[in-house]
VOGU-3710 file (C-alpha; in Angstrom, 3 decimals, decimal comma):
1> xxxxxxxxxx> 29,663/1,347/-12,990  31,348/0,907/-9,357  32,367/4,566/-9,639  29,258/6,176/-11,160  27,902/4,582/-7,808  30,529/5,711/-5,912  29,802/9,242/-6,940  25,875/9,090/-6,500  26,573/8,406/-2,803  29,392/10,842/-2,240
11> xxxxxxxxxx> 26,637/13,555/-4,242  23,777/12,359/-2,078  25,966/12,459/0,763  26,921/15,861/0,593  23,058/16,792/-0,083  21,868/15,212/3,334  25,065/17,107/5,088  24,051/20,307/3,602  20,297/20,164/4,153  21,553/19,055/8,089
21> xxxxxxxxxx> 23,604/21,740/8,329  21,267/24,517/7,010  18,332/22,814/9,748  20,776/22,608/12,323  23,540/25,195/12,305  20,227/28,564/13,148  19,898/26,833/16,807  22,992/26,866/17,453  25,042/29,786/17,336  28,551/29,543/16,356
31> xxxxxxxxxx> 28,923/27,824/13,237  29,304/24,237/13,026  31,223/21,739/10,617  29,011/19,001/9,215  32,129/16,947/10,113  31,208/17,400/13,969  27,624/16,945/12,994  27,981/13,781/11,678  30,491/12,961/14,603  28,131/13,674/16,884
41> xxxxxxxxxx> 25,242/12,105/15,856  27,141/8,658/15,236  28,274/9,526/19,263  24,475/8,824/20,157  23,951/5,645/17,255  21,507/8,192/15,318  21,443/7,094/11,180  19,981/8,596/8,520  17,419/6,858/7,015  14,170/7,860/4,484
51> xxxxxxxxxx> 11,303/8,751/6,311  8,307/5,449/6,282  6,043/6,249/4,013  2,534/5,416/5,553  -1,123/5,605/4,931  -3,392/9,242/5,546  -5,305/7,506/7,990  -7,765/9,123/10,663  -8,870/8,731/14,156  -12,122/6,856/12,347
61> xxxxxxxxxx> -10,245/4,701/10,383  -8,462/3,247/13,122  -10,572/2,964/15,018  -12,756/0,865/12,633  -9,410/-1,223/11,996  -9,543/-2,124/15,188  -13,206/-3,128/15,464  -12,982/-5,379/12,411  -9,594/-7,065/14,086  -11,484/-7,476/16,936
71> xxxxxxxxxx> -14,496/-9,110/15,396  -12,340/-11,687/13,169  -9,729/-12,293/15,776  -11,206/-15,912/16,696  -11,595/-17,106/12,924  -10,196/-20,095/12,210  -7,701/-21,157/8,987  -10,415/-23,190/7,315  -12,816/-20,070/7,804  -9,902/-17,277/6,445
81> xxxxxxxxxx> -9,153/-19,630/3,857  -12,723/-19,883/2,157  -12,437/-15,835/1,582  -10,751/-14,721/-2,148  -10,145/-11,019/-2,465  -9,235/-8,966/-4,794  -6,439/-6,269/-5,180  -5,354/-3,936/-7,754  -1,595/-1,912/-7,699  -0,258/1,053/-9,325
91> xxxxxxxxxx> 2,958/1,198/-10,525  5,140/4,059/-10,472  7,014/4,831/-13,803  8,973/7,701/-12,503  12,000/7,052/-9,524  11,749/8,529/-6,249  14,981/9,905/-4,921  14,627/9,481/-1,697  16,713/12,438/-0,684  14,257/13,865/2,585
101> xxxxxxxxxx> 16,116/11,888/5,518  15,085/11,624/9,200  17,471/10,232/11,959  16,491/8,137/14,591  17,758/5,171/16,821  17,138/1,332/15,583  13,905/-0,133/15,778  12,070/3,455/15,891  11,117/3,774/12,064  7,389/3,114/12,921
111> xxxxxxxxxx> 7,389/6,573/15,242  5,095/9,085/13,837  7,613/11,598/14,337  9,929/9,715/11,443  7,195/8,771/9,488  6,517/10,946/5,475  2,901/11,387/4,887  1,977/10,791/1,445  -0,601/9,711/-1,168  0,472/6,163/-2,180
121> xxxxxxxxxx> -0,956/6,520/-5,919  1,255/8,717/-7,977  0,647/10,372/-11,122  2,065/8,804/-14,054  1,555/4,675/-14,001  0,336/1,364/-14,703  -2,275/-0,415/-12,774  -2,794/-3,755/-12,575  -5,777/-6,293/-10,836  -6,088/-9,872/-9,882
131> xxxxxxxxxx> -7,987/-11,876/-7,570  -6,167/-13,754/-4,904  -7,782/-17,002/-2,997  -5,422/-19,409/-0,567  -4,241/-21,752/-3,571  -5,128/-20,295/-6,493  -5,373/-16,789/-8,410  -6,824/-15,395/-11,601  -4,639/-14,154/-14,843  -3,455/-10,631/-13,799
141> xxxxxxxxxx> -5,381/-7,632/-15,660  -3,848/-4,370/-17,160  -6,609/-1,744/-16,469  -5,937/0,682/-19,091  -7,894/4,029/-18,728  -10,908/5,020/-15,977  -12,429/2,392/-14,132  -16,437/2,827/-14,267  -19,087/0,358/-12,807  -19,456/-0,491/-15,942
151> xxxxxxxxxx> -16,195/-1,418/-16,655  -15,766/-3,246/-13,295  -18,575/-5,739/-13,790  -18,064/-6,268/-17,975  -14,203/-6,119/-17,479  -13,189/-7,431/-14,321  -16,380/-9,614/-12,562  -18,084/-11,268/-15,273  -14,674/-12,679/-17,071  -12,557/-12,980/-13,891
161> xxxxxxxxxx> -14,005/-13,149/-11,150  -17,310/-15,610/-12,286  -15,061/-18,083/-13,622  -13,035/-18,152/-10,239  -15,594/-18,507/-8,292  -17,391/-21,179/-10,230  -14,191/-23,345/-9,347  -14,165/-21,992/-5,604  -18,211/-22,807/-4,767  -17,686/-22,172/-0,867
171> xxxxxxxxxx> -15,610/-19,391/-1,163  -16,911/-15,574/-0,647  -15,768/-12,777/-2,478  -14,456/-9,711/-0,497  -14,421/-6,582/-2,278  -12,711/-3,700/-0,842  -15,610/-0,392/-0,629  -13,995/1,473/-3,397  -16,483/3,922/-4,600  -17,412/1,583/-8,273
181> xxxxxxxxxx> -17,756/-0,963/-5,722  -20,846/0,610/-4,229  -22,995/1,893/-7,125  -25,374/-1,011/-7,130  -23,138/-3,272/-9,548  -22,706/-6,119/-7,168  -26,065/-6,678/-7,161  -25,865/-7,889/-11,070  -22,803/-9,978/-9,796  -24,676/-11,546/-7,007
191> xxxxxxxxxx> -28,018/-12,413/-9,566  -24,882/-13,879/-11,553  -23,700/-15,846/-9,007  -26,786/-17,471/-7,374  -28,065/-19,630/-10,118  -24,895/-20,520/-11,218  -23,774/-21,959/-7,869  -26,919/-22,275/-6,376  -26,228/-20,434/-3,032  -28,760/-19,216/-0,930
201> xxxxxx> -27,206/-16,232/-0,247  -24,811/-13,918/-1,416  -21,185/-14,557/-2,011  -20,246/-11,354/-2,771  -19,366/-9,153/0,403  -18,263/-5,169/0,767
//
């Protein structure tokens, strides 16, 4: 086992010293050993690392992070805590080799220039769903298949998130604005939810 390791780091090794070479060796000029690449970057601290994988995210949507920061900046703990969301992951099945490197100094991996693009959902995968409050959480779900409306209220809301929330009656429900989220089914959820916790207004928030 130690030397089947051994080997995958000598192989991947040799991969980011070739792919450094072939990037560097054009600009310049005489050819160069990746011996005295290597010797030279560690003469300026410079590591190779994989790139941060981050978020596609515009000029709008940060700017709209910022303006919701902004607006729930002075919240207190008793206020956050009162708010359950929800969340749902996909797991990845298949392994990500990890062989595109950057190099960079300590402490720069958040630098756009060392940063990977990418879409955070791959291909082939699980997902999962649960709803998350400050002390408690419901049974995690296996969402098997497309999620409709449909689905979302008769699979998720109405067996999950009811129940929850009939334990919880001062807590609000925060629902990220996922496209199902926004085809009119929170409106059954929130006739649902007022005569079973008698609230005057609705719990259920986009």
């Amino acid at each position: 086992m130690m030397e089947a390791e051994w080997s995958a780091r000598r192989v991947a090794h040799q991969l980011w010293s070739t792919d450094c070479i072939a990037k560097v060796t054009p600009s310049l000029g005489p050819p160069v050993s990746s011996r005295t690449i290597q010797r030279r970057l560690a003469e300026v601290h410079l590591r190779s690392r994989p790139p941060l994988r981050v978020l596609l995210l515009t000029a709008t949507h940060r700017r709209l992070h910022l303006e919701w920061c902004r607006a729930c900046g002075n919240r207190n703990a008793v206020e956050w805590n009162q708010v359950t969301f929800s969340d749902e992951s996909r797991l990845n099945l298949s392994s990500d080799d990890n062989r595109v490197r950057v190099w960079g100094h300590r402490g720069e991996c958040l630098n756009p220039a060392y940063t990977l693009q990418r879409h955070t959902a791959p291909i082939i995968g699980v997902m999962v769903w649960d709803v998350i409050a400050y002390n408690t959480r419901s049974p995690l779900v296996w969402i098997r298949g497309i999620m409709t409306a449909q689905r979302y209220v008769r699979d998720i809301l109405q067996p999950h998130v009811l129940p929850l929330m009939q334990r919880l009656p001062r807590a609000i429900f925060l629902q990220d604005n996922a496209r199902l989220t926004r085809q009119g089914c929170h409106n059954t959820v929130s006739a649902l939810l007022l005569p079973l916790l008698g609230l005057a207004d609705p719990q259920i928030c986009l």
